[in-house]
N, C-alpha and C positions, 0 to 999 in steps of 0.2 A: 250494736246499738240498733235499737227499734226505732221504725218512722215514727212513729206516735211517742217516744220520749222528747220530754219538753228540751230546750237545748239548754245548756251549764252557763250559767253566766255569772256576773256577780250584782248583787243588792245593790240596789243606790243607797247613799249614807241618809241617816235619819233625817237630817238640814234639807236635805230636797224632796221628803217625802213630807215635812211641815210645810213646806212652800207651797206644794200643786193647791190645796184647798182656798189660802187667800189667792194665790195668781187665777184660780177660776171663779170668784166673786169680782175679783179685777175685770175680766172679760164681760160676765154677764153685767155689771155697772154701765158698762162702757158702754156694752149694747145699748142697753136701755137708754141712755142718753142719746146715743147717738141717733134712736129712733124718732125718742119723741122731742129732744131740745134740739136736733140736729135735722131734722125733718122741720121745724117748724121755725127755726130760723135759717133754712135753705128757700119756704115758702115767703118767707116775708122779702128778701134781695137771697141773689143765688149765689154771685162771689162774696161777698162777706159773711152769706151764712154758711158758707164752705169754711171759711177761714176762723171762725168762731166754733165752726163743731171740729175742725183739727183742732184747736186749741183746748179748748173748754171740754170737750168730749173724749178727746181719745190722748192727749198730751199731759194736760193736767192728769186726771187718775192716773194713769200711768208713772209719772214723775214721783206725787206723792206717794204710788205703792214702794216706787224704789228706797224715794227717801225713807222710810220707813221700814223697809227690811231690807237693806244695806248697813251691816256692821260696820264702827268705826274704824276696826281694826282694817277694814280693805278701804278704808280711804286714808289710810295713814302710808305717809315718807317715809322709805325705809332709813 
């Protein structure tokens, strides 16, 4: 084996190669929230606008991306 051969590994299944593209619209939202609604209600009181951009900024989207691409099947009682 050559330095320069890539190493053997295996693929990831399709299900998490449809995932990366919304999970990286999930980050950049987040951002963007966080900069300018989370910047601007840090500006107006500093502990509540901390406690409204974890909530609102980085909790919420977040939550709702799970809920939304979390199948029923993995939240079901065996």
């Amino acid at each position: 084996m050559e330095l320069l051969d890539p190493p053997v590994g295996i693929a990831p299944p399709a299900s998490a190669q449809a995932r990366i593209l919304p999970a990286n619209l999930l980050f950049l939202i987040s951002l963007i929230l966080v900069l300018n609604l989370g910047g601007a209600a840090q500006m107006w009181q500093m502990w509540p606008g901390l406690i409204l951009t974890e909530i609102f900024c980085i909790l919420l989207p977040a939550w709702l991306f799970a809920r939304k691409t979390t199948s029923p099947a993995h939240g079901a009682a065996p």
